[in-house]
C-alpha positions in Angstrom: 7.2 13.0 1.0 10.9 13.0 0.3 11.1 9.3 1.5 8.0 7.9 0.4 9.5 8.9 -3.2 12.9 7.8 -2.3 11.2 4.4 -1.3 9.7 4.1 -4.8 12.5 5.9 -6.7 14.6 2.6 -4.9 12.4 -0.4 -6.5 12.3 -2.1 -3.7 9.6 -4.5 -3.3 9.2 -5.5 0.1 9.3 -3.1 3.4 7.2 -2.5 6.3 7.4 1.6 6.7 6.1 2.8 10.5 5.0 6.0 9.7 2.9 7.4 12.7 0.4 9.8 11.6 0.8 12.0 15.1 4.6 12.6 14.4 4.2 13.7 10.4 4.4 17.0 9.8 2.9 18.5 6.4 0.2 21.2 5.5 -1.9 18.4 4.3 -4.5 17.2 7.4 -5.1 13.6 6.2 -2.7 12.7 3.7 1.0 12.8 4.4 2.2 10.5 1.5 2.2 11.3 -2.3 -0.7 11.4 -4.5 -0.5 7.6 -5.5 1.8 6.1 -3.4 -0.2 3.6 -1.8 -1.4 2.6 -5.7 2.6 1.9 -6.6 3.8 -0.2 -3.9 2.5 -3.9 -4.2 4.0 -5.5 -0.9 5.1 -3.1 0.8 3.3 -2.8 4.2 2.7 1.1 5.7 1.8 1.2 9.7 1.4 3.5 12.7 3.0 1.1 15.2 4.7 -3.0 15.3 7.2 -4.7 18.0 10.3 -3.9 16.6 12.1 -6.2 17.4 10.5 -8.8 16.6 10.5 -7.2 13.2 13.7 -7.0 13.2 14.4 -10.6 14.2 12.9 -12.1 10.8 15.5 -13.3 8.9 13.9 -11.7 5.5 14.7 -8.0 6.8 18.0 -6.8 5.0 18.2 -3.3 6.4 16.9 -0.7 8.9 16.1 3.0 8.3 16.7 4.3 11.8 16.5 7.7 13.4 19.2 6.2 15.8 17.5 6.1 19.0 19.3 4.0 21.7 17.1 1.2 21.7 16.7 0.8 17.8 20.5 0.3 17.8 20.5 -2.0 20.0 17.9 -4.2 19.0 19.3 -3.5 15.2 22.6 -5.1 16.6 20.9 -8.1 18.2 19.4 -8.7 15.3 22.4 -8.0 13.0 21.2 -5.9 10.6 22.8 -3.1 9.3 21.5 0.3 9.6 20.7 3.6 7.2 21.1 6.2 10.0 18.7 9.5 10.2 19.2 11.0 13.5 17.0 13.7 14.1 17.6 15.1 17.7 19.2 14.9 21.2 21.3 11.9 21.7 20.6 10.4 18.0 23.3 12.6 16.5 26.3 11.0 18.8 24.5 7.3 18.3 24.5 7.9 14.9 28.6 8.9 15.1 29.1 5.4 16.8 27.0 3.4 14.4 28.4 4.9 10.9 32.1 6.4 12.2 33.2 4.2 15.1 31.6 1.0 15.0 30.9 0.7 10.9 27.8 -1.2 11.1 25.5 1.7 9.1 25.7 4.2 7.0 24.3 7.7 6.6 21.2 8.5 5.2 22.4 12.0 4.2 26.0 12.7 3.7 24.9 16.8 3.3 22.4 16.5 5.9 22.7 19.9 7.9 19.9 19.7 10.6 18.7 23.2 10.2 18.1 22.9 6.6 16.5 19.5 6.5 15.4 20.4 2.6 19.3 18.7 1.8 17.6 15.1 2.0 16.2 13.9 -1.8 14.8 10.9 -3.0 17.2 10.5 -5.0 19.9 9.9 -2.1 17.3 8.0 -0.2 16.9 5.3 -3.0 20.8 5.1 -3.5 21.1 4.5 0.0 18.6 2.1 0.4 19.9 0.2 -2.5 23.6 0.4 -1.3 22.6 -1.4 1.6 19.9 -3.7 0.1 22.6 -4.6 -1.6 24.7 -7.6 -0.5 27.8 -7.4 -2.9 27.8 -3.6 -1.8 27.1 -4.0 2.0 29.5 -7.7 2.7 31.3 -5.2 4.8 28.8 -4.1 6.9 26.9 -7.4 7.3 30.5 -9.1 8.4 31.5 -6.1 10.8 28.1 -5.8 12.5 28.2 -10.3 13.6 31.1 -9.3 14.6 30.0 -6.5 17.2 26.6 -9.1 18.1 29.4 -11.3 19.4 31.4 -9.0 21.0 27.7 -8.1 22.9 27.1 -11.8 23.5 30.6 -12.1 25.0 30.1 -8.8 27.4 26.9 -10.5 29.1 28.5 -13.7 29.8 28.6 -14.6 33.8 31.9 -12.5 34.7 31.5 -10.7 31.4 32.7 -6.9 30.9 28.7 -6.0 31.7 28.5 -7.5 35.3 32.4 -6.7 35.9 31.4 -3.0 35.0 28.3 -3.0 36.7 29.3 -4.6 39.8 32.3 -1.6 40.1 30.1 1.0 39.7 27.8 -0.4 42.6 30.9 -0.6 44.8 31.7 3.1 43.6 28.1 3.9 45.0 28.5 2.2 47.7 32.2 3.9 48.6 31.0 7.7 47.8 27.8 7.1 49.9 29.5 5.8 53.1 31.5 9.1 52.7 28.5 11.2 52.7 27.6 9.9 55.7 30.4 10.1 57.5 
């Protein structure tokens, strides 16, 4: 509920929301968004599933609300779009360090976002957010650092980039400890 407000609260006119029904969790059986939601958004688009990526690769998307899966930053990177980061469990937490702290290519959705009390999250700081980084005056940085990291991917899976150089060493690693098991 909190971000279907925060979506409207931010004005913005065009997203496509993948909101899967199965994952939703709310008292109500059939509807999950606010009373009048669907009534107040003119091109926005709400669905249960789409390719990613290819969403991602359309030049006309400015910003990604991610719960920081591995493969969502990745493909966000490929694309070059910066990232609102919502991590929600496992591994999502420490992507969502190297996104926002390390790599500066998102930002937080929540800055008081304490994962037992999840109430902390408001429309209010999910439209500033989405704003901020709708924003291209207020996001230059973001947008700059992130084509830098695309290239610094492009470079790593060159022929004798850092990918296969790391690759092929951890094969001959294999390769070393298993001859030792035999023997």
């Amino acid at each position: 509920m909190e971000f279907a407000q925060g979506l409207l609260l931010s004005k913005v006119e065009y997203f496509i929301w993948v909101l899967r029904p199965n994952l939703v969790i709310t008292n109500e059986t059939d509807n999950y968004l606010p009373a009048g939601f669907q009534e107040n958004i003119d091109r926005g688009l709400i669905i249960p599933w789409c390719d990613q990526r290819a969403v991602l690769s359309h030049s006309a998307i400015g910003g990604f609300l991610t719960h920081c899966g591995w493969n969502s930053i990745l493909e966000s990177l490929w694309a070059s779009v910066p990232m609102i980061c919502h991590p929600i469990s496992v591994d999502q937490q420490t992507n969502r360090k190297l996104v926002v702290d390390d790599w500066k290519v998102g930002i937080n959705l929540c800055d008081n976002y304490d994962i037992n009390n999840k109430s902390i999250i408001t429309k209010e700081e999910i439209a500033k957010k989405i704003n901020f980084l709708m924003s291209e005056e207020n996001s230059k940085d973001l947008r700059k650092v992130i084509k830098e990291v695309k290239k610094t991917m492009e470079i790593a899976l060159l022929a004798n980039g850092s990918s296969e150089k790391n690759f092929d060493l951890f094969v001959e690693d294999v390769m070393a400890k298993t001859k030792m098991a035999i023997f």
